[in-house]
C-alpha positions in Angstrom: -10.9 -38.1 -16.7 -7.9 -39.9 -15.5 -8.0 -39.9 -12.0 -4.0 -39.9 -11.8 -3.0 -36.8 -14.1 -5.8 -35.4 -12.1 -4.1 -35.8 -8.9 -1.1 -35.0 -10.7 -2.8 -31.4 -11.7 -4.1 -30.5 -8.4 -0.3 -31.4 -6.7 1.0 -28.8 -9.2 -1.6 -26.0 -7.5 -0.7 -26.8 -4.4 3.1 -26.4 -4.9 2.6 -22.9 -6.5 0.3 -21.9 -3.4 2.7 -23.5 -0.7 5.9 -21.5 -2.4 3.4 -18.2 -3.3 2.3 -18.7 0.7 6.0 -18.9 2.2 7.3 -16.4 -0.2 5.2 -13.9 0.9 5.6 -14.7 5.1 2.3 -16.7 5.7 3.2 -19.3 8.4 0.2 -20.6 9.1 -3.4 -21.2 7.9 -6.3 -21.4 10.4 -9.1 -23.5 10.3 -12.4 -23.2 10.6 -12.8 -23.8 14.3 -9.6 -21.5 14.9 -7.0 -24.2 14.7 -4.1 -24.2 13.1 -4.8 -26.7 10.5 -1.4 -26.0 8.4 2.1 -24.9 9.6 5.0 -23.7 8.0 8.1 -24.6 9.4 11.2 -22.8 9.0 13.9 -24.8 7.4 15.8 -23.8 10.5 14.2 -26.4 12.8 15.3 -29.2 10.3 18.5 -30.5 11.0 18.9 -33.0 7.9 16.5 -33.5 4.6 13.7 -35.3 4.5 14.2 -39.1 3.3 11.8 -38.8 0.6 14.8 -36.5 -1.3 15.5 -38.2 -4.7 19.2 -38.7 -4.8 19.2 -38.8 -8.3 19.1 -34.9 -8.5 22.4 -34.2 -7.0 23.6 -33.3 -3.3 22.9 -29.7 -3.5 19.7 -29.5 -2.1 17.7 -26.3 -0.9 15.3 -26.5 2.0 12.7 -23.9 1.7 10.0 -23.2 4.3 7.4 -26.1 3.8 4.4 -27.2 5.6 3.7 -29.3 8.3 0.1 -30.9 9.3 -0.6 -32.9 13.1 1.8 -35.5 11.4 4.8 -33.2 11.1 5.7 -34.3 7.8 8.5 -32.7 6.3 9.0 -31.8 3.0 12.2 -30.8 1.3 13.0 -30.0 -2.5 15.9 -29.9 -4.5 16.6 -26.3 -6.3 14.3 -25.0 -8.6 12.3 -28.6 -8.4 8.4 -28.3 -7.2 7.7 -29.8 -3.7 5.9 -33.5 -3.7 2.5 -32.5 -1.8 -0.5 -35.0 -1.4 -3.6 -32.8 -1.9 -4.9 -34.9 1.2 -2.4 -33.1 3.5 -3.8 -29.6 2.9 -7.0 -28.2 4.2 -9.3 -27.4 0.7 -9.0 -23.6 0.0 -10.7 -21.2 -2.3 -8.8 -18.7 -4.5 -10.8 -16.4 -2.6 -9.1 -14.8 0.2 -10.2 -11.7 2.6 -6.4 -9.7 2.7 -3.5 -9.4 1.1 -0.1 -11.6 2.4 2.8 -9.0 3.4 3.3 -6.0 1.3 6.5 -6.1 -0.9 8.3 -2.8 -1.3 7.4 -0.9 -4.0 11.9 -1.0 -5.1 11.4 -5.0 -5.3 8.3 -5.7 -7.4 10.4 -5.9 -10.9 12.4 -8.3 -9.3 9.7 -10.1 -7.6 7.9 -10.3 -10.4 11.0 -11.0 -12.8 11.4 -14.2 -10.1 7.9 -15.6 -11.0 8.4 -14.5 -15.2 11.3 -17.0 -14.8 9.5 -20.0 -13.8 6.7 -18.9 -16.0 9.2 -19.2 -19.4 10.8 -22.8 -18.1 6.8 -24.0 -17.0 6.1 -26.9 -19.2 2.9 -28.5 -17.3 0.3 -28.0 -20.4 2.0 -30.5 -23.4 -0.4 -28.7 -25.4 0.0 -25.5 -25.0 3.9 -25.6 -24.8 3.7 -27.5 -27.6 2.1 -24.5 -29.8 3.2 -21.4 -28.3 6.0 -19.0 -29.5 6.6 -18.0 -26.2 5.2 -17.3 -22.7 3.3 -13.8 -22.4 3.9 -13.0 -18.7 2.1 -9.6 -17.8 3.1 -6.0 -18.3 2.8 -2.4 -16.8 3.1 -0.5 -13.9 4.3 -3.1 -10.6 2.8 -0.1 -8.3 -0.2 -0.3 -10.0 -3.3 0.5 -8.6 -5.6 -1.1 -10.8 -4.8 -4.4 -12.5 -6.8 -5.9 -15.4 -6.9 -9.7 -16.2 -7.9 -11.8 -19.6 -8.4 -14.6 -20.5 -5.1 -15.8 -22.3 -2.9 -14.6 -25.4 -3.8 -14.5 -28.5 -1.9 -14.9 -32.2 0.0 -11.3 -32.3 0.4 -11.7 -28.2 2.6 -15.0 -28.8 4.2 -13.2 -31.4 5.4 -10.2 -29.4 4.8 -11.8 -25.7 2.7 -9.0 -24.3 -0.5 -8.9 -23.5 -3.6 -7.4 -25.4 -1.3 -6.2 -28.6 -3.8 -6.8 -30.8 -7.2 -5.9 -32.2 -8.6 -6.1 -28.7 -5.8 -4.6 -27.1 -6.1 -1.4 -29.4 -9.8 -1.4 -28.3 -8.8 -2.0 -24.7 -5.8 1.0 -25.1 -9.1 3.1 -26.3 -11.3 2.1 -23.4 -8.4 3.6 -21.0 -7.8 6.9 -22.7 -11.4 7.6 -22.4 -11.4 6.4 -19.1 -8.1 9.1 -18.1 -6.1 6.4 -17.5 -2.7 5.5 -19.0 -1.2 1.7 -20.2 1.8 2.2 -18.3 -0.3 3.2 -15.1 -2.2 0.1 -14.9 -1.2 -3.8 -14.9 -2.1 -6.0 -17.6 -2.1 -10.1 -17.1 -3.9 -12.9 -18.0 -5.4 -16.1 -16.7 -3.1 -18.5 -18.3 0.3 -17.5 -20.0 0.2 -19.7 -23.1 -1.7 -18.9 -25.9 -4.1 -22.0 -26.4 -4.8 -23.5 -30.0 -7.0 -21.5 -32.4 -7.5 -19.0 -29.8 -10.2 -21.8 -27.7 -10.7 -21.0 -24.1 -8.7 -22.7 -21.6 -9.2 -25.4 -20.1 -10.2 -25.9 -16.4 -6.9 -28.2 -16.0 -4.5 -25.5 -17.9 -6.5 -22.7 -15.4 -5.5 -25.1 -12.8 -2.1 -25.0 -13.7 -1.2 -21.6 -14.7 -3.7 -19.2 -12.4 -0.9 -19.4 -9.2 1.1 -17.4 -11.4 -1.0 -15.0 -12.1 -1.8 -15.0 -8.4 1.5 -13.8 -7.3 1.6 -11.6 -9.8 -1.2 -10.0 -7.8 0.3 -10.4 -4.6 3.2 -9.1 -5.1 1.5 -5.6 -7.0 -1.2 -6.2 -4.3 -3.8 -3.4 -6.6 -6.5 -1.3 -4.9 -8.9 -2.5 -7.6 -9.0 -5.7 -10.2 -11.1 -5.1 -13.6 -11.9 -8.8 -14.5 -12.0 -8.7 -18.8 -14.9 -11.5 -19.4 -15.8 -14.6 -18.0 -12.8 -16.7 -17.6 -11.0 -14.3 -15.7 -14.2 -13.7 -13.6 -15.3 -16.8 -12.7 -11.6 -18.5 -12.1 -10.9 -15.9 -9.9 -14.5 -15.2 -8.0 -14.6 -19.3 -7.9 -18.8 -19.2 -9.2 -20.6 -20.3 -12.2 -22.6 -17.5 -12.4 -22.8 -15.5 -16.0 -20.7 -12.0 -16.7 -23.7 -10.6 -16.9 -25.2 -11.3 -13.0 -21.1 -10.4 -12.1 -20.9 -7.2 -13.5 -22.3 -4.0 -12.2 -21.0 -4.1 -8.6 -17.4 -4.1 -6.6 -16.8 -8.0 -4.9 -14.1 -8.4 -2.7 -10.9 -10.0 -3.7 -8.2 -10.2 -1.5 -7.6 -6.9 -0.7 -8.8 -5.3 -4.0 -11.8 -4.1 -5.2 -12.9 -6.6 -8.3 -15.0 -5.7 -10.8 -16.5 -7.4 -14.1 -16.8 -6.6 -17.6 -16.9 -7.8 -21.1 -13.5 -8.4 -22.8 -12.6 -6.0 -25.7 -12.7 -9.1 -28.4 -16.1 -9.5 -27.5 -17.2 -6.1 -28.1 -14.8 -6.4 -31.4 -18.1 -8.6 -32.4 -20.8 -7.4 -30.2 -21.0 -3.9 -30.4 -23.8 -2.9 -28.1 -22.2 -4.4 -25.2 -19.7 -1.5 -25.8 -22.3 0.8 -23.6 -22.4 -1.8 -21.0 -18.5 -1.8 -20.8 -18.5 2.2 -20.3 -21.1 2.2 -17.9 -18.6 -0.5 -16.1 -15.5 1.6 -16.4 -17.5 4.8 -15.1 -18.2 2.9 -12.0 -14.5 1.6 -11.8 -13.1 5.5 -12.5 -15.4 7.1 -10.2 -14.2 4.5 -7.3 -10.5 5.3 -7.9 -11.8 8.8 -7.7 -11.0 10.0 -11.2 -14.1 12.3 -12.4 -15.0 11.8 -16.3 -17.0 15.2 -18.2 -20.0 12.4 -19.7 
């Protein structure tokens, strides 16, 4: 592994949770011992940009909230242009977190969301996956959502039509809700990365890297009363564990402030059909919790 693009790879993370982190209001992360171990600063208290602005990208620069450690170290970025971070200067996090950021109202979410969709279309970080896409397949349903389900990534007739779960598994999937008494354009749908990846492989842990702080705002900005986790990319990206669908599934784990649960993803059942039982029993559980009673 090349230690640079490495580097390189975890910067990018960083500068979707610093903007995801101001956007929402977050001015400071505590640390362990009750310190503040990050700061944001508001642009406010800056009175010129920071030296390290590239002049070669114009004099209309934009300086956002940005982060200060015990150094002070300021950081300003030109429009639309991601925010030079050394992964040294922020304390090591988890995708995990115990709440929600500030709420957004219910009015803004479209455009909220519509802000993030934007950068999603221009991203360009994974050659490969830019390189064989049709187009990027952001998320779609209900921004008030209470329940939003995540998967893995799109497939051939979801880079065709740039929604999620269009195809064979999303007909399954569509099935799986009606039976549960819920409705496609009540719920959320997403995935873990927004580019389909070559002959339908799994994503990588360095596309993952790259693409999941989209998918996080997404979250944060619908902020759902439960998450249904569709198989094991989705599950253990966002639960941060190696540990098998099967241990995950069959219990609620705290997720921000959501309820997540686990499950197999409809393609699977497509060729494992008596995990379709285990799926049901999962979605009773999920139904029941929302408080939505089921006849069987």
């Amino acid at each position: 592994m090349d230690p640079e693009q490495t580097e390189i790879d975890l910067q990018k993370l960083l500068q979707q949770q610093l903007h995801s982190l101001a956007q929402f209001g977050v001015r400071e992360i505590a640390a362990g011992n009750g310190d503040v171990a990050f700061q944001f600063v508001s642009a406010a208290t800056e009175s010129q940009p920071d030296s390290d602005t590239d002049p070669a990208e114009g004099s209309e620069a934009k300086t956002l909230p940005h982060a200060t450690t015990s150094a002070t170290a300021a950081m300003t970025v030109k429009e639309s242009r991601p925010v030079a971070v050394s992964p040294a200067a922020v304390p090591k996090q988890k995708v995990v977190s115990e709440n929600w950021g500030p709420a957004t109202d219910v009015a803004d979410r479209p455009a909220a969301l519509e802000v993030i969709n934007a950068e999603v279309r221009g991203c360009t970080q994974c050659e490969e996956l830019c390189a064989h896409r049709t187009q990027t397949v952001f998320g779609v349903g209900n921004p008030a959502a209470r329940l939003v389900f995540v998967g893995e990534g799109p497939g051939a007739d979801e880079d065709r039509q740039g929604e999620p779960f269009v195809g064979a598994a999303g007909k399954l999937l569509n099935k799986i809700l009606a039976a549960s008494k819920l409705k496609r354009e009540d719920v959320y749908i997403l995935n873990t990365v927004k580019c389909r990846p070559p002959r339908n492989r799994n994503p990588t842990e360095t596309e993952i890297r790259s693409c999941w702080g989209y998918a996080d705002r997404q979250l944060e900005v619908i902020q759902p009363e439960f998450i249904c986790c569709l198989g094991s990319v989705a599950a253990k990206t966002m639960l941060q564990t190696t540990q098998s669908l099967g241990r995950l599934r069959g219990r609620f784990h705290p997720w921000k402030g959501a309820k997540l649960m686990v499950t197999y993803h409809p393609a699977y059942l497509l060729r494992n059909e008596g995990a379709k039982r285990h799926v049901w029993e999962d979605m009773k559980m999920l139904v029941k919790e929302m408080g939505i009673e089921l006849s069987n």
